[in-house]
C-alpha positions in Angstrom: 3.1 -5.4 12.1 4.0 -2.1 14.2 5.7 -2.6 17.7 4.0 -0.5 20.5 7.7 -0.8 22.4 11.1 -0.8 22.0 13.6 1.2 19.1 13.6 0.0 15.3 16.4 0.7 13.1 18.4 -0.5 10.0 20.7 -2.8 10.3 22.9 -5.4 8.2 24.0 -8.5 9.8 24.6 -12.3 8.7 21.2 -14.1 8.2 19.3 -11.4 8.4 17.2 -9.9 5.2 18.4 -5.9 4.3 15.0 -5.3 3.4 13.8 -5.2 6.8 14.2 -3.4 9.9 13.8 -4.9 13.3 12.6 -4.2 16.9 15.0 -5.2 19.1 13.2 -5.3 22.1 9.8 -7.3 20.5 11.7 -8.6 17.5 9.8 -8.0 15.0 11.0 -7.7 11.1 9.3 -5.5 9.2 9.6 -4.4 5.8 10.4 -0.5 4.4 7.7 -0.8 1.1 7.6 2.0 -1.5 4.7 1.3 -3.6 4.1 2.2 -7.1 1.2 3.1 -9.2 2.0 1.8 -12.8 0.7 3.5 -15.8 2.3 7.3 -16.0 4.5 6.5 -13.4 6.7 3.6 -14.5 5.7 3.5 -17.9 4.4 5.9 -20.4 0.4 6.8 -20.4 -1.2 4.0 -22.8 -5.1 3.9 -23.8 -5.5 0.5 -22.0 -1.9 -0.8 -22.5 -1.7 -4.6 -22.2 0.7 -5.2 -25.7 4.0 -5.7 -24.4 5.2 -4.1 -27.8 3.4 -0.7 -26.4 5.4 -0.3 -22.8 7.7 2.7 -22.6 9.8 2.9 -19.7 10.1 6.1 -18.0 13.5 7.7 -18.7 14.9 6.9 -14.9 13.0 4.6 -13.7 15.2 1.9 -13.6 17.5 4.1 -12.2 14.8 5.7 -9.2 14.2 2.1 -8.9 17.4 0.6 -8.5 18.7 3.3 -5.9 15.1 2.4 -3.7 16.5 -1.4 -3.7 20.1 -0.5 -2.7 18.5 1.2 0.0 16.8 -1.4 1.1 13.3 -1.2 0.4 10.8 -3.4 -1.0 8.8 -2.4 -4.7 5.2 -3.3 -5.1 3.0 -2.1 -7.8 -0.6 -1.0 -7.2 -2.9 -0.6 -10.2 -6.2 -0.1 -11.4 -7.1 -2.2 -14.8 -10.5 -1.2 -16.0 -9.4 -3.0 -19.3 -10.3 -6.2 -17.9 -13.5 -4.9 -16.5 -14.8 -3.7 -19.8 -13.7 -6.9 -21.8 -11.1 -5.0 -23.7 -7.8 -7.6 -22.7 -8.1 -10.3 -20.1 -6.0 -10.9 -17.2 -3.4 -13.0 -18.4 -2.7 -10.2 -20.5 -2.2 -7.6 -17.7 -0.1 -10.9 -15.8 2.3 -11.2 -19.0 2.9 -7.5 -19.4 4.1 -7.4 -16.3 6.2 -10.4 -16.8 7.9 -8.3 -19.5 8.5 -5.2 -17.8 10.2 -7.5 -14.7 12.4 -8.8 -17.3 13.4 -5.6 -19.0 14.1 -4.6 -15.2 15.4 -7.5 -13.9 18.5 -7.1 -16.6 18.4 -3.2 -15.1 19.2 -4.9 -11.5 15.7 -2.6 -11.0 13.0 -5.3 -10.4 9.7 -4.9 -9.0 8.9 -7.3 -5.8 5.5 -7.9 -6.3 2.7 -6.8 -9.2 -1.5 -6.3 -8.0 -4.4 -5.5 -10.0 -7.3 -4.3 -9.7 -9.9 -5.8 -12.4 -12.9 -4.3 -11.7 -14.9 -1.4 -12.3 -18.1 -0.5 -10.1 -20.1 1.1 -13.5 -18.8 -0.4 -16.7 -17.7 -3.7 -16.1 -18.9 -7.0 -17.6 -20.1 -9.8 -15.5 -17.9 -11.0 -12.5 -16.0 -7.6 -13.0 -18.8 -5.3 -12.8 -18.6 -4.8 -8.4 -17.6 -2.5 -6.1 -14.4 -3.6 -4.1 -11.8 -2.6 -2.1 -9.2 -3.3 -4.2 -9.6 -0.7 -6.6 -7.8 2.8 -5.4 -8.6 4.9 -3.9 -9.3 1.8 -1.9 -6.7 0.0 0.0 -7.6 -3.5 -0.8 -4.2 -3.8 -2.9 -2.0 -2.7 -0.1 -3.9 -5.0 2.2 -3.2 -8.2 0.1 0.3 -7.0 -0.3 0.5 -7.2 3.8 -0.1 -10.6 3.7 3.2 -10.9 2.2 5.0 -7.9 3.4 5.3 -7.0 7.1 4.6 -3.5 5.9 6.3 -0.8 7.8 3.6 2.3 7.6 5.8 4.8 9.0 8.8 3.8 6.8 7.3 3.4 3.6 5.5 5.0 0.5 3.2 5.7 -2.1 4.0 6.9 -5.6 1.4 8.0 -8.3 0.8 10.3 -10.9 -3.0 10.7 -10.1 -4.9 12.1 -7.0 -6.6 8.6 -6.7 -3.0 6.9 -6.4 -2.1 9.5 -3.2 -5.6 9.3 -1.9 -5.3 5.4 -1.5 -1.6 6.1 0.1 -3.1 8.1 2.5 -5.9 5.6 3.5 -3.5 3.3 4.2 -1.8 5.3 6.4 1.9 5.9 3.9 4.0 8.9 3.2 2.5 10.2 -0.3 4.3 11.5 -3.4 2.4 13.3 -6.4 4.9 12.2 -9.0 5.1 14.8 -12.2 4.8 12.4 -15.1 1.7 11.4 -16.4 -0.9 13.5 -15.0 1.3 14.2 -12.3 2.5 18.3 -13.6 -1.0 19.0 -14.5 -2.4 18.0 -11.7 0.5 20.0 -9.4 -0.3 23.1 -12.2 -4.2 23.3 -11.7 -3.2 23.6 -7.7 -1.2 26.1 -7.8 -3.0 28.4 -10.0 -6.2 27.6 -8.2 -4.5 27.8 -4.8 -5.2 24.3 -3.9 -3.4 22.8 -1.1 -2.1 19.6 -1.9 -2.7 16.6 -0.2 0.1 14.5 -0.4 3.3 15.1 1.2 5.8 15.7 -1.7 5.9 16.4 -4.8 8.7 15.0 -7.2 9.3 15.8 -10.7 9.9 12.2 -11.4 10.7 9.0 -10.1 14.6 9.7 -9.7 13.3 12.8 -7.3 10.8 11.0 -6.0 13.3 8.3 -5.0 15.9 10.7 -3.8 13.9 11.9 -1.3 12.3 8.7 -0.2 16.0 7.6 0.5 17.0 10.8 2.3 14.3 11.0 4.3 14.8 7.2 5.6 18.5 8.7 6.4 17.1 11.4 8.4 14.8 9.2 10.2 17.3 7.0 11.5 20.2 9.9 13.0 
């Protein structure tokens, strides 16, 4: 929801979730989202991971992901799995990896809020899964499911990806973007500069510790 009136800030009183911030003159709670591509920005870049015994952590992420939850914001993960599409794992496999990753973050007091998937893919999937939707990025249908959750805050929150598709669907849905340097992140930034290519998200962040750095000074900044 987004208030047409009044003042919204951060606050932390009894009863009322840290997550959120709230317009005091329509009273609305909404909540400060960063989300998160998956593959080359959590975890390291697989060939169609879905074997738990194949997920690399980052180094930092739990870290970056942990200081994003002190500050108060919600984590949702937004990605594309082709894998299903073309038959190579199903979706229970892509539901149980992510299972195991919350775990192994969960014990890192890092945990992600909510997981979605895309399982589709417009040209080589099989059966039901061959479609075009709007839930694979660069479309927003992801985010859009996630607001039926999530009282999403677009001014307030963000979108992290190591891949031009991962920004571009950021900025359809109307979120502060951040081209994240792991994975395909420092190539991507490289071929800009030396073709002078301006970039079209809004930062650019080494990795996810930077990325989250800024995200959380920024949200300072926004409230003095």
């Amino acid at each position: 929801l987004t208030a047409s009136t009044g003042l919204t800030f951060n606050v932390k009183l009894p009863g009322w979730d840290s997550h959120k911030e709230y317009n005091i003159q329509d009273g609305c709670a909404m909540d400060r989202v960063v989300f998160l591509d998956r593959d080359g920005t959590l975890n390291e870049e697989v060939h169609y991971l879905h074997r738990t015994s194949d997920l690399k952590l980052l180094p930092g992420v739990p870290e970056a992901l942990r200081m994003l939850k002190e500050a108060g914001y919600r984590l949702v993960v937004v990605t594309n799995q082709a894998g299903v599409a073309r038959g190579y794992y199903g979706e229970e496999d892509v539901k149980s990896l992510h299972i195991y990753m919350n775990h192994i973050l969960e014990c890192r007091g890092a945990s992600i809020d909510a997981f979605y998937y895309c399982p589709h893919h417009p040209e080589h999937g099989i059966g039901p899964y061959k479609k075009e939707c709007s839930c694979r990025k660069p479309g927003t249908g992801m985010f859009e499911e996630a607001a039926q959750r999530f009282e999403v805050d677009k001014p307030h929150s963000f979108m992290i990806g190591d891949k031009l598709l991962d920004v571009e669907a950021g900025n359809n849905y109307g979120l502060t973007t951040i081209l994240v340097g792991t994975g395909y992140g420092s190539g991507i930034r490289s071929q800009e500069e030396k073709e002078g290519i301006p970039p079209v998200y809004d930062f650019y962040a080494e990795d996810l510790v930077k990325a989250a750095q800024w995200i959380i000074e920024k949200g300072q900044a926004d409230v003095r």
